[in-house]
N, C-alpha and C positions, 0 to 999 in steps of 0.2 A: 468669514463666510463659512457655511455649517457645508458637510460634505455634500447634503441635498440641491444645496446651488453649487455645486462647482459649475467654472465657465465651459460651455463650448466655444470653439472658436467662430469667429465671421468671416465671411469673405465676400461679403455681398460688394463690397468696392472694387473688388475684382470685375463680378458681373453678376447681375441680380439672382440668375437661376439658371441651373441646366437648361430651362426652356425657353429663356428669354433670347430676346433678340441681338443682344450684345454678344452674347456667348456664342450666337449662330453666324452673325457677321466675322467674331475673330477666328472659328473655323474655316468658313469661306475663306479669310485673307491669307491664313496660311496654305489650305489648299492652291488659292494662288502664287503665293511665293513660292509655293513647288515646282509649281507646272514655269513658273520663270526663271526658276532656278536650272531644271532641266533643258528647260531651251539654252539657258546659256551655256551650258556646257558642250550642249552637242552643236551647238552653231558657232561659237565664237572660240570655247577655252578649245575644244577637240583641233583645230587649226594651228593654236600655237605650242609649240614643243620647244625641246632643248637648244635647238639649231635659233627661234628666235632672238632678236634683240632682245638686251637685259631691259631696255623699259618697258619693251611688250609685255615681258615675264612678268615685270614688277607690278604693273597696271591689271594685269588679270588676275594674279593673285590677287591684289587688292580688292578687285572687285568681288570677289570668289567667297574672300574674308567677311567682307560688309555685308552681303548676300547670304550668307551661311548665318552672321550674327542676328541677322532678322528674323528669321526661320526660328532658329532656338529662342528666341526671345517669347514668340507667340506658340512656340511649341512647348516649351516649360511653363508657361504660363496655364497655360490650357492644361496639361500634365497634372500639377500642382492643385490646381482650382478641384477636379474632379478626384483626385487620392482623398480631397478633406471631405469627400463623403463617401467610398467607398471605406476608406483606412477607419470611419468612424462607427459604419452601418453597411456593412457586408449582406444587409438583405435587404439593400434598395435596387431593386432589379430597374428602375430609371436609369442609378447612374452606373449599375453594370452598365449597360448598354450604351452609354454615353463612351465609358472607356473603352467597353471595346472598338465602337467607331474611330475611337480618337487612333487608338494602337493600328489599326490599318492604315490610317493616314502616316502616323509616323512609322510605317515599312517605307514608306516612300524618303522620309528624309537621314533615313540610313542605308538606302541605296546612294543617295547623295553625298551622302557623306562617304562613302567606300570610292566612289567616283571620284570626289575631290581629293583621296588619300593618294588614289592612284594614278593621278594627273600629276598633284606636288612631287611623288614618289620618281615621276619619269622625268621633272626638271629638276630631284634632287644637285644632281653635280652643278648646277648655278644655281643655288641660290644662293651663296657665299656675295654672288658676282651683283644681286637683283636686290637682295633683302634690304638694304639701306636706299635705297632708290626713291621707295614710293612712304610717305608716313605707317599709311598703313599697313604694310609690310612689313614695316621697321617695328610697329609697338607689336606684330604678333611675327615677333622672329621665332620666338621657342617652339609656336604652335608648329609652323613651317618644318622648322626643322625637326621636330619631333614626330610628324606625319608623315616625314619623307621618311627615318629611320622603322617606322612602324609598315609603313608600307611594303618592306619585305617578306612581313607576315601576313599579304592579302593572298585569295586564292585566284583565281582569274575574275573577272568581274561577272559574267555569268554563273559560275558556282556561288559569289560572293551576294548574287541579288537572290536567288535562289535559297538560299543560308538564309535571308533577310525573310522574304517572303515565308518559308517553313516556323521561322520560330514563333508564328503567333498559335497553330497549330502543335508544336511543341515543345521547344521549353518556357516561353511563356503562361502557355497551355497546362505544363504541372506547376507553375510558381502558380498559378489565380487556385488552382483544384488544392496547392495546401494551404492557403492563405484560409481558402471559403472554409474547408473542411475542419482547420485550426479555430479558427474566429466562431464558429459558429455552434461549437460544444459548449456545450452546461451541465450542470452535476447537483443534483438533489444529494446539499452538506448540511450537516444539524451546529448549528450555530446557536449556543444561549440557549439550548432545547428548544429551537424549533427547526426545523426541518425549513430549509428554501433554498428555491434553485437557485443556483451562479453561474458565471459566466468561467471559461474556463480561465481568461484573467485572472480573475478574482481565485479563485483555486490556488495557483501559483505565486499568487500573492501571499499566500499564507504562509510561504516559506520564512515569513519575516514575523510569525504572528507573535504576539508575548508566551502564549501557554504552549508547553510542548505536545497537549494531546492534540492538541487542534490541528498544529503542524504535522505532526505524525499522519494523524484521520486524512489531511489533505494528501500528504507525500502517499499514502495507500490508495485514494481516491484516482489521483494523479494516473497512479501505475494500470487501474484497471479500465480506467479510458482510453488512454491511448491503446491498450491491446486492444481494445474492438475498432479502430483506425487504424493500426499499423500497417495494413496492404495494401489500401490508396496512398499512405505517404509513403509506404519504401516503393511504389512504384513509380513518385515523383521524384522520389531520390537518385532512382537509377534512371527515368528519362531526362531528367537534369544533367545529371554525371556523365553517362554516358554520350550525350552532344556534345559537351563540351570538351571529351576527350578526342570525340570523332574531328570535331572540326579543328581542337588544334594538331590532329597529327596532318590535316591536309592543309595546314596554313604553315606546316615548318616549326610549329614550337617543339622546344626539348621536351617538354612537361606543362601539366596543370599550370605549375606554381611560376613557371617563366611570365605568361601573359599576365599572370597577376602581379609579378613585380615590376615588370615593364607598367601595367596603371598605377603602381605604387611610387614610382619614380624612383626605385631603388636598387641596386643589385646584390648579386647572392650573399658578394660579402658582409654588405651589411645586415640582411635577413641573418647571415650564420655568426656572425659576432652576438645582435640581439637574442638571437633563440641560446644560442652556449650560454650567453649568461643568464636567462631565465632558467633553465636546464640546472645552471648551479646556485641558483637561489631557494631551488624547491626545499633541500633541508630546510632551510631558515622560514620557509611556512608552513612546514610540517610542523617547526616548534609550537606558532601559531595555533596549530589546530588543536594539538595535543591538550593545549595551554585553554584553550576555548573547554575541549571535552571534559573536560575536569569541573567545569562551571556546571555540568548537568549529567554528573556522577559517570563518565566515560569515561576507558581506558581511549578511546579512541572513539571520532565525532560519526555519529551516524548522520547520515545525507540529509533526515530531514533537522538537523540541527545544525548545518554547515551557515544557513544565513539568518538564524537566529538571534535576536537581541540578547545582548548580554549586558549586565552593569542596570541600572536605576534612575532612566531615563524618565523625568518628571515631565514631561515638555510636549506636548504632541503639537502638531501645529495646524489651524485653521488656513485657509486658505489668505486672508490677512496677515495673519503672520509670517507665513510664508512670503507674499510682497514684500512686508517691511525688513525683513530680515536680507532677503537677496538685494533689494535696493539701496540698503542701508550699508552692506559690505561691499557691492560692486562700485560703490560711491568711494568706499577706501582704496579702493585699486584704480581706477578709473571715471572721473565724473563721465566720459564720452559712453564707457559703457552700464553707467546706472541710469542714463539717459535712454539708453537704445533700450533696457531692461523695464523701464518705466513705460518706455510705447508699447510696448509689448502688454503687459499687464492692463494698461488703460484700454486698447484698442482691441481686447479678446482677441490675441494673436496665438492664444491657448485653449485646448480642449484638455480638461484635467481629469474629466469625469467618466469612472470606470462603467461599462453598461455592455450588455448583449449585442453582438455584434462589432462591437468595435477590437479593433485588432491590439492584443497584446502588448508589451514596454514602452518605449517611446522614440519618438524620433523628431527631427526638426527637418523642414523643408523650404527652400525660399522659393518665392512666388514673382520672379522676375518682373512681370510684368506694371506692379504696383511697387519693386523694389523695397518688398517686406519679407518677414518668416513667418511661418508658421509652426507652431511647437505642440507633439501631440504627447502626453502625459497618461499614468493612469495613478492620481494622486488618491495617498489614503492616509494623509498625516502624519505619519512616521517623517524622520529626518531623513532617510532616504527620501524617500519622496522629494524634501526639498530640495537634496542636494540631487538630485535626476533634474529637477524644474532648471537649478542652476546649467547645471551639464549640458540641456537642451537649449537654451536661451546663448550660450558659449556658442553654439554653430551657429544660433541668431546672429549675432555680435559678428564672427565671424564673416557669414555674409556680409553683414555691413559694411563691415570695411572696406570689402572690394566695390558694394555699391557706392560709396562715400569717393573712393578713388577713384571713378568715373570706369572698373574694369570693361569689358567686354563680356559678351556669353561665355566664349571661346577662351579668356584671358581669367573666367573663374574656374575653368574645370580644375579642381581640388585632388587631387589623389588621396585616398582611403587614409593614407599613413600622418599626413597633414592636417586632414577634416578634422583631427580630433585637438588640436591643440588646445585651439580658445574655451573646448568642454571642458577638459581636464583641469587647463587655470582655472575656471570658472567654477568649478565642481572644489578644487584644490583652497580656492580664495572662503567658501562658504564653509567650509570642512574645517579650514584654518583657525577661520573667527569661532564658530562654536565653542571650539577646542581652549579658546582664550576666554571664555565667559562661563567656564564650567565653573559650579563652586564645591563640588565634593566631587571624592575618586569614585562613586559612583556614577555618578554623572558623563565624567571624565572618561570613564572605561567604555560606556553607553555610545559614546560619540567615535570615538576611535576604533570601536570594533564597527563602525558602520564604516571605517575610512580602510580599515586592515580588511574586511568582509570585501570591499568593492574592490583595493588592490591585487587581493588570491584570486577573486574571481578573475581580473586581466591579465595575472601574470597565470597565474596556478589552471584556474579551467580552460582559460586561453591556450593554455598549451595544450592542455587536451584535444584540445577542439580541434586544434592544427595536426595534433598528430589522425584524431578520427578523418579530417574530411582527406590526407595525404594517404592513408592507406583505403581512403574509400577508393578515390580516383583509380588508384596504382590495380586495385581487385577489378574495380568494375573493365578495365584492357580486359581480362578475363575474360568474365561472366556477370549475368547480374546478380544483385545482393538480395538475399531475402529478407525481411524485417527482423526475424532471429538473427543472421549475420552482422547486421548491423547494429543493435543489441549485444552483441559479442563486442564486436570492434571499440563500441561504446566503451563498455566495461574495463576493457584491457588497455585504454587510453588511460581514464579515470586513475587505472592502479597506478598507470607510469606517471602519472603526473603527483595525485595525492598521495602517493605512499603509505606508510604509515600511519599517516596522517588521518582518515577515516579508515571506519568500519568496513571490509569491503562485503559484506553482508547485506547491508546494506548504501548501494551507488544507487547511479540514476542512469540505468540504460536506455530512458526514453528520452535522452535530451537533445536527442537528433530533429526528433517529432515537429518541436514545435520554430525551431529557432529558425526566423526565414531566411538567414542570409546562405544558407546549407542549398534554397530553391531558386537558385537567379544563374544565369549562363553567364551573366555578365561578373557577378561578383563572387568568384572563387575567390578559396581564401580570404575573406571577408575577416578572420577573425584578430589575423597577427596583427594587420593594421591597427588594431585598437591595445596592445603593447605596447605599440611604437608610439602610440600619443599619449597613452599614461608615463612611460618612461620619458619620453622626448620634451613632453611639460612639467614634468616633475625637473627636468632639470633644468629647462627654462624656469620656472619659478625658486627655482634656488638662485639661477641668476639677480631675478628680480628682487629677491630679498637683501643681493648686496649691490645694484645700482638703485635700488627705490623709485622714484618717479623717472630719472633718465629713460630708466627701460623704456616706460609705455611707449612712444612715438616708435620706437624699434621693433616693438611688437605689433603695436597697433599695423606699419610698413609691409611687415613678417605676412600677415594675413591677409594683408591686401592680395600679397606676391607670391602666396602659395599656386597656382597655377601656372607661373610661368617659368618656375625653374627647378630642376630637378633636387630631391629632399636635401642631398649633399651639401651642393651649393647653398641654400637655404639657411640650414643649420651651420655653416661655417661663417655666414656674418655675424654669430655667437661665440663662433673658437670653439665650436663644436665638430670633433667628427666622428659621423656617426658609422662608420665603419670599423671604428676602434671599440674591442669590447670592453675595453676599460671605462669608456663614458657610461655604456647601460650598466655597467656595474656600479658606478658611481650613482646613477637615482636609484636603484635598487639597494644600497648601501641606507641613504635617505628613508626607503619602508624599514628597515633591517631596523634602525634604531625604533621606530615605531612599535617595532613586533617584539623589542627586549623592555620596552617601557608598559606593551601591554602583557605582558608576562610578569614585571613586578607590579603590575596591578591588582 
């Protein structure tokens, strides 16, 4: 398939159109399960408390559960359906408008949900007594108990609806203004001598292009757009930041990074074992870089050659090939998952095709309500690219499984640190095979600097990132930041991570700008997570390379159950623990020989 057809995805089996009448009806039905959701509570659960009988207890939470699950069911569904058209075409003011409807609705069922946190929280001390009582109670013990411990961190409940109510006005309000303002730049670049507009996608994509002037022209392009945007984004930066620091100091958190390890399912320990050992890895990709800079006459890798191809890569890949190649090695791993991989490709569960409007990288989404994914790409045939299709299609897969397992709404909520397992295999499994069908060290070199490129970026700018958004926070208590500050901050992360390693003459102070998970109240720290599942599956996959087939059913299990038990427990039906930095040093040992094999290359 030539890049002119790449697929969009469908969802018309969802529901035919934002204006159809299906679509309007499952609004109405959630609207109702609102409004019967709230009755139930202030009429029936507001009566029973601590002092009840333990079957009274058991039975209304029960109900509470079922009721809650329905709600998310038609709420994510509706969520879902509507992202695959603004995340594609950010200048359909239809289905703005549809989102924004939807997002005042759901104010409502995150006042519900604060309510039901704070209800479980007040029969905390029984539910030890309650939880095995009623079935469903018993399959969602963890949720239970997990929203009893969480509910320490509620503020009263009228600050708490109030909080609900304000964020659509504010930090939702700067997440839609970078999104629109990001998605919606283009650049007059001379391509092949001729002069055409791109998308700023397409711009950033270049960082991977073959010729270095191209990359350079883009990496200069790059820098002088964002300067005419930088003070609508730093001002989403700092109304982002600054709410989130506001309301964790009146919810009791230590810090930023607490509430995000609590959604992480993690504690400090193991965040501080993971970062020490990334922290002492960095020589070892400094070698890396050096190693790279050398390929295009550097003492040291200037930014816009840090994700350049390197080696003599014959291979580009059609969108065909790409199919046959993901299906043909997820079939070596897993027939269950070259099957789920197969529905996907057959049924355009992908939008692959880069255009105006559509928002930047990729991401995967499931769509509860038809029990499918959706995978948004910005495919340009390179083998990154393929291995991104793989990586997205892994949080497909992933889903699966729990729909397969009969989970619940509530019984798939994932934690960040988890989310990324099945990508990583999945990314890991396609990276593998290549690497086994190379026939010269060109080739060879070609494929692993795209596997050692993707690894520096999660362990190497990853830590960057985590040091940027960790003293953004800690400043913005202060004062706010101005888009030169944060620029500053940028830079001086950059050095402590890269070292050496590049030019510092040439960094990338605007990589604040574009990368959304910096604009969401909800997902601080958004970046370690993705550490922890490059290292967490690397060394599940070294498992799996000495059980072979045993694994899958363990793994397959693994993903089911990622929601309901903390990362710990998890990772220890493997003899994993991930609080000991000796394990993350052990998958980073696993890149280490990578990065001494592409060096004698």
């Amino acid at each position: 398939m030539s890049p002119e057809t790449l697929p969009h995805w469908k969802l018309t089996n969802v529901y035919p159109s934002l204006a159809s009448k299906e679509y309007a009806a499952a609004t109405a039905k959630l609207k109702s399960l609102i409004a019967e959701q709230k009755k139930f509570l202030e009429v029936k659960v507001s009566k029973v408390n601590a002092s009840s009988a333990s079957q009274v207890l058991a039975d209304t939470a029960s109900d509470l559960v079922k009721r809650y699950n329905d709600i998310l069911l038609i709420a994510g569904t509706l969520r879902a359906y509507i992202e695959s058209f603004v995340s594609t075409n950010s200048f359909d003011k239809g289905a703005l408008k549809k989102q924004s409807e939807l997002e005042q609705i759901l104010v409502d069922v995150d006042k519900l949900e604060i309510q039901t946190r704070a209800w479980i929280g007040s029969v905390a001390a029984k539910i030890p007594n309650f939880v095995d009582l009623n079935p469903v109670t018993k399959a969602h013990a963890f949720y239970l108990k997990e929203a009893a411990e969480q509910s320490k961190y509620l503020m009263s409940e009228p600050e708490e609806m109030l909080a609900s109510e304000l964020s659509l006005s504010s930090g939702n309000a700067w997440s839609k203004l970078q999104g629109t303002v990001t998605s919606q730049i283009t650049v007059d670049f001379e391509m092949d001598g001729k002069v055409q507009q791109m998308p700023i996608t397409a711009i950033i994509n270049l960082r991977s292009h073959p010729v270095e002037d191209v990359r350079r022209r883009g990496y200069e392009a790059e820098n002088k757009v964002w300067e005419t945007v930088k003070e609508p984004l730093a001002a989403a930066m700092n109304g982002i930041k600054g709410e989130v620091n506001t309301l964790n100091r009146h919810r009791g958190r230590k810090d930023a990074i607490h509430s995000s390890l609590d959604a992480s399912r993690i504690d400090r320990a193991t965040l501080e074992a993971m970062l020490d050992a990334m922290k002492d890895s960095l020589p070892m990709f400094r070698r890396y870089f050096v190693a790279k800079a050398k390929q295009f006459g550097e003492e040291k890798l200037s930014w816009w050659n840090l994700n350049a191809p390197v080696g003599e890569s014959q291979t580009t890949y059609t969108w065909a090939d790409t199919r046959d190649f993901v299906l043909t090695n997820f079939g070596k791993f897993s027939p269950d998952l070259s099957n789920f991989a197969k529905r996907a490709f057959d049924h355009n569960w992908i939008d692959a095709e880069m255009r105006n409007g559509k928002r930047g990288g990729a991401f995967c989404m499931e769509v509860p309500g038809v029990g499918e994914s959706r995978v948004l790409t910005n495919f340009d045939g390179s083998f990154d690219s393929v291995s991104t299709v793989a990586h997205e299609l892994g949080h497909g897969f992933h889903n699966d499984c729990a729909i397969k397992a009969g989970k619940t709404e509530i019984q798939k909520f994932t934690p960040m640190t988890l989310a990324e397992t099945a990508s990583i295999m999945c990314e890991t499994i396609v990276t593998s095979a290549a690497l086994e069908m190379v026939k010269n060290p060109a080739e060879e070199l070609s494929i692993l600097e795209s596997q050692l490129n993707n690894d520096s970026q999660i362990v190497v700018d990853i830590y960057s990132r985590y040091l940027f958004e960790k003293e953004v926070f800690e400043r913005r208590e202060k004062a706010e930041l101005s888009a030169d500050e944060l620029c500053e901050i940028m830079l001086d992360c950059q050095k402590a991570s890269y070292g050496n390693g590049l030019d510092e003459r040439h960094l990338q102070k605007w990589m604040w700008t574009w990368k959304p998970h910096y604009y969401s109240t909800g997902l601080s720290f958004y970046n370690y997570p993705y550490a922890f599942g490059l290292l967490f599956g690397t060394g599940l996959y070294a498992i799996y390379q000495k059980r072979g087939a045993s694994f899958i059913p363990d793994y397959e299990n693994l993903l089911a159950s990622t929601g309901e038990a903390p990362a710990a427990d998890l990772a220890a039906r493997f003899g994993i623990d991930i609080r000991s930095k000796g394990f993350w040093q052990d998958s980073l040992k696993i890149i280490e020989k990578r990065v001494d094999h592409y060096c004698k290359l």
